[in-house]
C-alpha distance (Angstrom), angle and dihedral (degrees) to the residues before:
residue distance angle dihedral
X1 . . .
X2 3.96 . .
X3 3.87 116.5 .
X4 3.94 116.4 -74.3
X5 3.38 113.1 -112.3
X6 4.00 145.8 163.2
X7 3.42 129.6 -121.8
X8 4.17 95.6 -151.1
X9 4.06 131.8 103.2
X10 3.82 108.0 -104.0
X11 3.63 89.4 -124.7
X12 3.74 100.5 57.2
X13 3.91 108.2 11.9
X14 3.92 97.1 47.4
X15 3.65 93.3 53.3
X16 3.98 97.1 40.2
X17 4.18 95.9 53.7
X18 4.27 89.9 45.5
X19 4.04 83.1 65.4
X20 3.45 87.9 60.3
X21 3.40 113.0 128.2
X22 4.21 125.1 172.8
X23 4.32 111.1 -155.5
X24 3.00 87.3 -122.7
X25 30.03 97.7 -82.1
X26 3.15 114.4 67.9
X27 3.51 127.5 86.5
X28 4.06 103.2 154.1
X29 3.83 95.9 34.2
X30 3.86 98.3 143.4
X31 4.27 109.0 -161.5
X32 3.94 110.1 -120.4
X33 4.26 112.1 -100.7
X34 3.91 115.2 -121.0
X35 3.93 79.5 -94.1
X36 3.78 98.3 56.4
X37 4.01 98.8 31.0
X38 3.86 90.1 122.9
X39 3.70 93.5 56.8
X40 4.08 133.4 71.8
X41 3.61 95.3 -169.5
X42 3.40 89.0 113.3
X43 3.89 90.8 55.7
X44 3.47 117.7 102.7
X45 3.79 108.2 -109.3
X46 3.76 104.3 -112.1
X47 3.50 85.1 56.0
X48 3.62 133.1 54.2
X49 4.03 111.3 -165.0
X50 4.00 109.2 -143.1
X51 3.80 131.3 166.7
X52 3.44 94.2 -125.6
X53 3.80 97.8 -137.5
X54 3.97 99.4 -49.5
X55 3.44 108.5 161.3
X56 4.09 96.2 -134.8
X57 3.90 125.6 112.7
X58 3.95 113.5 -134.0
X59 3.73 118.3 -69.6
X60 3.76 107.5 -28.4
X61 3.83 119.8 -163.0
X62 3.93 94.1 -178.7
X63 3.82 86.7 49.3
X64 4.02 92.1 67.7
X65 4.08 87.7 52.4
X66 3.64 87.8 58.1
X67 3.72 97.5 43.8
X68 3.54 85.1 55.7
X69 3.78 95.4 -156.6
X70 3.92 98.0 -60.1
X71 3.85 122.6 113.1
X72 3.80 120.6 -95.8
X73 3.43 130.3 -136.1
X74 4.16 105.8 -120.2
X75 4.00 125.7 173.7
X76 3.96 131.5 -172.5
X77 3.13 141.1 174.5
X78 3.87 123.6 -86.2
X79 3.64 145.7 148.9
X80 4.07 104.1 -50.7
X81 3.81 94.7 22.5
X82 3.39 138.1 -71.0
X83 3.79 115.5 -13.6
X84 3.62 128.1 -172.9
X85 3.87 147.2 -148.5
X86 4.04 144.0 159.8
X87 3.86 119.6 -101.0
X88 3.56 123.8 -172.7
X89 4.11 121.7 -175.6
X90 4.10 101.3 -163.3
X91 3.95 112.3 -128.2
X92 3.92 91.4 -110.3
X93 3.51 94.1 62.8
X94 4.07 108.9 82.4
X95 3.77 124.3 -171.3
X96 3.42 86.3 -113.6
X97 4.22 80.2 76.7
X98 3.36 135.8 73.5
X99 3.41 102.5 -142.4
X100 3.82 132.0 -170.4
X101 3.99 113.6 -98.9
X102 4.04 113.2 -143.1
X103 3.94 116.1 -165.1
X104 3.41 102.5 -157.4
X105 4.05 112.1 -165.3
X106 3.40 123.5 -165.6
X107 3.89 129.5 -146.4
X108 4.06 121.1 -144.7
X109 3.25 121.6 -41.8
X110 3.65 129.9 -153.9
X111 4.18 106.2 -83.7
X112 3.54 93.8 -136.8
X113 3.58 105.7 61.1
X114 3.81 93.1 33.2
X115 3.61 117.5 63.9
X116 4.10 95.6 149.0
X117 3.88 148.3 -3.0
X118 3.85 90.7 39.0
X119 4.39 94.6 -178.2
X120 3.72 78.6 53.2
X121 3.82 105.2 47.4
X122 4.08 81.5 44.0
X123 3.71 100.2 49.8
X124 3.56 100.2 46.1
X125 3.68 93.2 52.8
X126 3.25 101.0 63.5
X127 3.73 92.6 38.6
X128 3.90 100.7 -108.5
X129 3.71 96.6 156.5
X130 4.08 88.4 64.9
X131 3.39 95.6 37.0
X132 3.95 86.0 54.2
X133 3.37 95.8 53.8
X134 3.38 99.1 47.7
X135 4.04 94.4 51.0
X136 3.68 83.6 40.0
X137 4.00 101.3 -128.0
X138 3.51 132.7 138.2
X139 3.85 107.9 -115.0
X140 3.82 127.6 -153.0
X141 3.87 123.2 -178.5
X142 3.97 123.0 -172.6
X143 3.23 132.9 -153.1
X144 3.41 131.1 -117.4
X145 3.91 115.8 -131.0
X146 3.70 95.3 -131.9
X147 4.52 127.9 69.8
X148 3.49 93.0 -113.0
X149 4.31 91.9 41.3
X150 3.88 102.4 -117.3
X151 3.76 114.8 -177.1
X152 3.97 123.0 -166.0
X153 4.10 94.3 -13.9
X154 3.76 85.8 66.7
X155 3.90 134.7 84.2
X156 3.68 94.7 -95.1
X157 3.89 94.9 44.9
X158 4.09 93.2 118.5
X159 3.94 88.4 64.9
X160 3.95 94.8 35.8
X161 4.05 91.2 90.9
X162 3.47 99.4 44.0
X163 4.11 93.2 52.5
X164 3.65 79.5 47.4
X165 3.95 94.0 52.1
X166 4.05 84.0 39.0
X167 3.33 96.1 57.7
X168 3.32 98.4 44.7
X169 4.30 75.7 56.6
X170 3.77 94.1 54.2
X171 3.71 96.1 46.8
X172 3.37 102.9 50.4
X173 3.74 93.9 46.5
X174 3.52 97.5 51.9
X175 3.98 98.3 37.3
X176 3.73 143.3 43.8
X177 3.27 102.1 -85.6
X178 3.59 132.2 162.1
X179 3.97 104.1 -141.2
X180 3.91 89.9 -159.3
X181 3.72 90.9 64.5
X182 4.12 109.9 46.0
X183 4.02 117.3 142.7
X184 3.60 132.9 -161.7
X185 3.80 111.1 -158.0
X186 3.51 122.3 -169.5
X187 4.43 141.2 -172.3
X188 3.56 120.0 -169.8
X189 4.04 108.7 -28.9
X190 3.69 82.5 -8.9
X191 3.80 78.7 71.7
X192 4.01 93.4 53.4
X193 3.68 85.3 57.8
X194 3.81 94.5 59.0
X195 3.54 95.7 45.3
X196 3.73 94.7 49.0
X197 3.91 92.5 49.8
X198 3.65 82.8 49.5
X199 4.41 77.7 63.7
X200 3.58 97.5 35.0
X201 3.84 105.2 41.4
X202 3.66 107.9 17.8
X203 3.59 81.9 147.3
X204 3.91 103.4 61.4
X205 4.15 92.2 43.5
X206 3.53 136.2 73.9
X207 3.83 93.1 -166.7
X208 3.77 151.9 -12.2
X209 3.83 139.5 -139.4
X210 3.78 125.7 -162.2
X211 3.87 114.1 -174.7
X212 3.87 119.9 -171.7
X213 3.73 85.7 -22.3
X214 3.96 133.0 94.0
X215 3.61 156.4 -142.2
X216 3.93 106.8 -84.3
X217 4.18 119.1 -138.8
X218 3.36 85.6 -122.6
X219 3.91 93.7 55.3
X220 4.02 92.9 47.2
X221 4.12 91.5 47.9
X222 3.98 88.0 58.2
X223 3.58 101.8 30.8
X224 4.22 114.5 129.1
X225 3.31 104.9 137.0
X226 3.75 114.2 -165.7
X227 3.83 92.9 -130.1
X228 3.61 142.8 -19.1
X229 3.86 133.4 -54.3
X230 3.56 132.4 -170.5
X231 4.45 111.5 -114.3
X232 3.65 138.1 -150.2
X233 3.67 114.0 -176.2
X234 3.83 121.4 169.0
X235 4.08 128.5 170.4
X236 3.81 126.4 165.6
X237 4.11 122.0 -124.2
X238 4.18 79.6 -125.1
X239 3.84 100.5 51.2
X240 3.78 106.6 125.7
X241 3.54 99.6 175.6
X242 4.13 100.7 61.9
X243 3.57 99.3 7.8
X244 3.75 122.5 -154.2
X245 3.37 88.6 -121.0
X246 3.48 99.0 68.5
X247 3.86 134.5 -110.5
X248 3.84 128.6 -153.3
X249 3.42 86.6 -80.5
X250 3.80 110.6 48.6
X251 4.40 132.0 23.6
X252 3.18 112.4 -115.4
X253 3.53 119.2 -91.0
X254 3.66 99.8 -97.7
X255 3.56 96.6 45.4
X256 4.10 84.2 49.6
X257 3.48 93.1 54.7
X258 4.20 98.4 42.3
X259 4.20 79.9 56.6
X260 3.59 92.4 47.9
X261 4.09 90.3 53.0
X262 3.54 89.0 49.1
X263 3.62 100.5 44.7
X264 3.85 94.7 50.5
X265 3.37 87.7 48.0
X266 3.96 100.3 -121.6
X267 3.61 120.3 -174.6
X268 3.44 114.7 -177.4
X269 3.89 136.7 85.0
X270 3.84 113.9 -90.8
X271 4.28 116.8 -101.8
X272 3.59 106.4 -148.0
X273 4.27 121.9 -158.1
X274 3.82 135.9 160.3
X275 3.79 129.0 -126.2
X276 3.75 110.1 -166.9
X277 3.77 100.2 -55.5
X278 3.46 95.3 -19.7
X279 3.95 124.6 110.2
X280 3.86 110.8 -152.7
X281 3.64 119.1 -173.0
X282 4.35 117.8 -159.2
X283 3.38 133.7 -144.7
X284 3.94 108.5 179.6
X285 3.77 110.6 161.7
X286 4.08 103.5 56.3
X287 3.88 118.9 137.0
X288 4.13 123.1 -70.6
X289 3.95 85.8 23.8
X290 3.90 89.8 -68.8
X291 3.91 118.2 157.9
X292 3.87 121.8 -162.6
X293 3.90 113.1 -152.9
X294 4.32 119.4 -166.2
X295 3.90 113.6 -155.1
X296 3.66 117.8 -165.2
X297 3.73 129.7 -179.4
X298 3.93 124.5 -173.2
X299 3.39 117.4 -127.8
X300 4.18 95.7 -9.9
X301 4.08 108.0 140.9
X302 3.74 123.6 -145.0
X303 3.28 104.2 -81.1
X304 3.88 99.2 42.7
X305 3.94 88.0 63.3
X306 4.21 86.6 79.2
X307 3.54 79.5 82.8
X308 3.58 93.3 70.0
X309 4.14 97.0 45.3
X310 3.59 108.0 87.6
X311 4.58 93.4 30.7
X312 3.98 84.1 58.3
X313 3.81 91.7 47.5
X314 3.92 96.0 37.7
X315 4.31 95.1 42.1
X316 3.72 102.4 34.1
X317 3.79 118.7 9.8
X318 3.50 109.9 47.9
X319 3.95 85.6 53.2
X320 3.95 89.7 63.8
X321 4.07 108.8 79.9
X322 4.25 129.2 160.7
X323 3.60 100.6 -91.9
């Protein structure tokens, strides 16, 4: 794994992420091409793709010349409303592609730097928009409802997961995007988000990363997911926002991760390795050719697990597809 880093200025970046605070089926589903976007034949049948109101004509190439490389601001319509996000195709990735689509989900963020646009505040930070060109992915990054960004511990959390499936919907109607290869990427309860779509919609997601987050009670009562999914889950010894211990919220991390095993249905003996400080932990024979990886990192507080989002992504999740 290549050395962690963060894309941010010392002066502005640094500061920002140590105010971070967290509150605490359809496996074969092929996207429509820019010459079938009107029809959902292709869909599987117990689940009709739609773009959910997103105001974006089929794959545009011109589009990405005016976006210019930034992330735009995008809303559809979900359960509870309209709900919104940035979504940023890189210039090197052509409609003739079919890209890999990252959903990256943020946790809270400090109130008073964020006032808006959450996902966007979030992604730019840590310098997602180079980091997606350069693994060539098409990136998407909601917004939670509330300042600080809360996701499924927040009033709205029975409609979180469905704007997540949604947007995952939208996306991959509108854009290039290769349906065997969809990530949900999480940080702090951003990170209970991916692990519980990992649960919900096994079916719609190649793979899941949880950073400095954790697998919710709630999430482990209600998980059955339909088939296997690769996981990344990371926490640092020092976190003191979701502590691997466990809270009343979340198990602790090992517990999380012994469920995880079990649930995707992993049958091999664990391969242990180091990475600089870090202790990662392998699982590489689980069912549908899923692999479960466990990163651990003595001492390392909330905030300094960022470091670890895009290596885990770049070095071990974007290798794991749907065969």
């Amino acid at each position: 794994m290549s050395s962690p880093f963060l894309r941010v200025s010392l002066a502005f970046g640094l500061a920002a992420v140590s105010a971070f605070a967290c509150s605490s089926s359809d496996n074969n589903r092929v996207a429509p091409t820019t010459q079938d976007a009107s029809s959902d034949a292709k869909a599987d049948a117990t689940h009709v793709a739609t773009d959910h109101g997103l105001t974006l004509s089929s794959c545009d190439e011109d589009r990405i010349e005016k976006d210019q490389g930034n992330l735009v601001y995008r809303t559809i319509e979900t359960a509870g409303g309209s709900r919104s996000f940035q979504l940023l195709r890189p210039e090197n990735v052509k409609c003739t592609l079919k890209a890999p689509l990252v959903i990256l989900v943020h946790g809270a963020l400090p109130k008073a730097t964020v006032t808006k646009n959450p996902g966007d505040y979030f992604a730019n930070l840590l310098g997602y928009p180079d980091d997606a060109s350069a693994n060539g992915y098409i990136l998407a990054a909601p917004h939670g409802l509330s300042v600080d960004g809360d996701f499924l511990l927040s009033a709205d959390k029975e409609n979180d997961m469905t704007f997540i499936s949604d947007l995952i919907d939208a996306v991959t109607l509108k854009e290039p995007v290769n349906p065997k290869r969809v990530y949900v990427v999480g940080y702090g309860e951003g990170g209970a988000v991916a692990l519980k779509a990992a649960c919900d919609f096994s079916s719609r997601v190649s793979g899941v990363e949880s950073v400095a987050g954790g697998l919710l009670k709630s999430t482990k009562a209600a998980c059955t997911p339909s088939e296997s999914v690769s996981i990344a889950l990371a926490s640092g010894s020092g976190d003191k926002v979701i502590s691997p211990d466990g809270d009343d919220n979340y198990e602790p991390f090992q517990d999380a991760f012994d469920f995880l095993i079990g649930a995707m249905k992993c049958t091999d003996d664990e391969t242990n390795t180091t990475d600089g400080d870090a202790n990662i932990t392998t699982h590489e024979k689980c069912d549908n050719s899923a692999q479960i990886r466990k990163l651990q990192v003595p001492n390392a507080s909330h905030e300094k697990m960022t470091d670890w989002l895009q290596p885990l992504y770049s070095d071990f999740l974007k290798k794991r597809f749907k065969s």
